[in-house]
C-alpha positions in Angstrom: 83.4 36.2 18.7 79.5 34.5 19.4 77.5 35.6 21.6 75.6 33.4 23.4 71.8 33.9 23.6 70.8 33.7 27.9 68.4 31.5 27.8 66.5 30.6 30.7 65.7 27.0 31.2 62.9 27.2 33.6 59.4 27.3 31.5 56.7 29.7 33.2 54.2 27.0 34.7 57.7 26.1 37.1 57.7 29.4 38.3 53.4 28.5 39.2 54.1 25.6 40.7 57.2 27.1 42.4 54.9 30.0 43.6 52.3 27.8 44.7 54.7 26.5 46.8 55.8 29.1 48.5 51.9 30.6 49.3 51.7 27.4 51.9 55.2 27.6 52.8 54.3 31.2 54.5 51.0 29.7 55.2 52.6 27.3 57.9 55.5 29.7 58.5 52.9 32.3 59.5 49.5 31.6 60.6 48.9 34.5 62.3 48.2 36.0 58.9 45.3 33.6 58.4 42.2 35.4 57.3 39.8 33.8 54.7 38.0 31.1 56.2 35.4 28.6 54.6 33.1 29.4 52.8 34.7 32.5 52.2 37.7 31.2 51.0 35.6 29.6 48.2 35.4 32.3 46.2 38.9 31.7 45.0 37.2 29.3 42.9 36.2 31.9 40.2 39.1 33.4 39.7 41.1 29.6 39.6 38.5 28.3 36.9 38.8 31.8 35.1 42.5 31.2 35.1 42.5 27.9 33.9 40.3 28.6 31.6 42.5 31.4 30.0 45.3 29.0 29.5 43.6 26.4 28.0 41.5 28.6 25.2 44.6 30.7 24.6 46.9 27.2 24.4 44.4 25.5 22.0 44.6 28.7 20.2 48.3 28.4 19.5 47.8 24.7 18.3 45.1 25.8 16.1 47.4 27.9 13.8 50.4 25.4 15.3 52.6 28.2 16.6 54.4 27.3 19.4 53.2 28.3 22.8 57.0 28.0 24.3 58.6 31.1 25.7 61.9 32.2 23.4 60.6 29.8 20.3 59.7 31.9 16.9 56.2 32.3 16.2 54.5 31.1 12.8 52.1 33.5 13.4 50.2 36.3 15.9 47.3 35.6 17.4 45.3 38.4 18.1 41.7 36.9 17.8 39.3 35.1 20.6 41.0 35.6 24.2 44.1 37.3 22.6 41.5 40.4 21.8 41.3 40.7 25.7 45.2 40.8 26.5 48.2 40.2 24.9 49.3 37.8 27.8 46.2 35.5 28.1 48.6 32.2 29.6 50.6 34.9 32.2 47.2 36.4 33.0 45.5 33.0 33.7 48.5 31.8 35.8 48.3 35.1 37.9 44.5 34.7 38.4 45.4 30.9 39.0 47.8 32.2 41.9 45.1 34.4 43.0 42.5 31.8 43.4 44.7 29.7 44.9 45.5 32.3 47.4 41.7 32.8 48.7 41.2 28.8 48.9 44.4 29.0 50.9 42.7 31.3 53.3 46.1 33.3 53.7 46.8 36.8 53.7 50.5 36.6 53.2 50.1 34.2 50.0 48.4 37.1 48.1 52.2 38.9 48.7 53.2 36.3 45.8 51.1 37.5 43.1 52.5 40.3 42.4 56.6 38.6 42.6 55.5 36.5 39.9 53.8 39.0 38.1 57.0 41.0 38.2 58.9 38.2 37.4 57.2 37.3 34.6 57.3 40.4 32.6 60.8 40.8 33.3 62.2 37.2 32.4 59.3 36.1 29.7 56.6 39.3 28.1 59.6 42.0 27.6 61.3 39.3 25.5 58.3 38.2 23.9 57.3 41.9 23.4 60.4 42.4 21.4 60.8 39.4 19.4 57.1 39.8 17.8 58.1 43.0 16.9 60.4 42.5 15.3 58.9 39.7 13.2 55.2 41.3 12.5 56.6 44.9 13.0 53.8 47.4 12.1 51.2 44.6 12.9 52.4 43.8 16.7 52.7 47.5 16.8 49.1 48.5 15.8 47.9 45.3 17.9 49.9 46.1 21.3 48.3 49.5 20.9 44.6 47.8 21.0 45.0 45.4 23.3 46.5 45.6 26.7 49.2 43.7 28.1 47.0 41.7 31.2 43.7 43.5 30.9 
């Protein structure tokens, strides 16, 4: 008997884009909530360039040792230097601060209800996986590096 491995074929920036979507569905669906307005709203600027900025240092970290940056995919190696001394989870991290941003320019309470639905999601469907798999492969150095470093921040 096999067993098949679950995967699950939806990347994490989907499940961005996906919640992105659904901060201006409840937008329109409920306006009432409405409560940043410009220039206020602005200030989800810093936290969207922050975010963005996170994903790009920690991708062009993974090509520089060319390890892959796919969820599920073995690592060649772990990356633990530059933005990967901050948090573990520098890509999930920026996409959360990306949905946070987002959520201020929106001007919508409600869409900040998201965040933490993709947060969850996230570390159920992706960083417990992750979590396990590099321990199993570095052992004793994941282990001494997830104690130093915290998961977001």
């Amino acid at each position: 008997m096999t067993t098949v491995k679950s995967e699950i074929p939806i990347h994490p920036p989907v499940f961005l884009l996906l919640s992105i979507m659904v901060m201006l569905l409840l937008k329109g669906m409920i306006p009432s909530l409405n409560g940043l307005s410009f220039p206020w709203n602005l200030a989800g600027l810093l936290p969207l360039g922050l975010g963005i900025t996170l994903n790009l240092a920690a991708d062009h970290q993974f090509k520089e040792v060319q390890t892959t940056v796919k969820p599920r995919e073995k690592s060649s190696c772990l990356v633990t230097d530059g933005v990967f001394k901050i948090t573990r989870n520098p890509m999930y991290l920026g996409m959360v601060l990306i949905l946070l941003g987002i959520a201020s320019l929106v001007g919508s309470w409600i869409a900040y209800l998201v965040i933490p639905g993709f947060a969850a999601l996230m570390i159920c469907l992706y960083i417990q996986m992750e979590e396990r798999q590099l321990e199993s492969q570095f052992g004793e150095v994941w282990r001494v590096y997830r104690k130093n470093t915290p998961r977001w921040i």
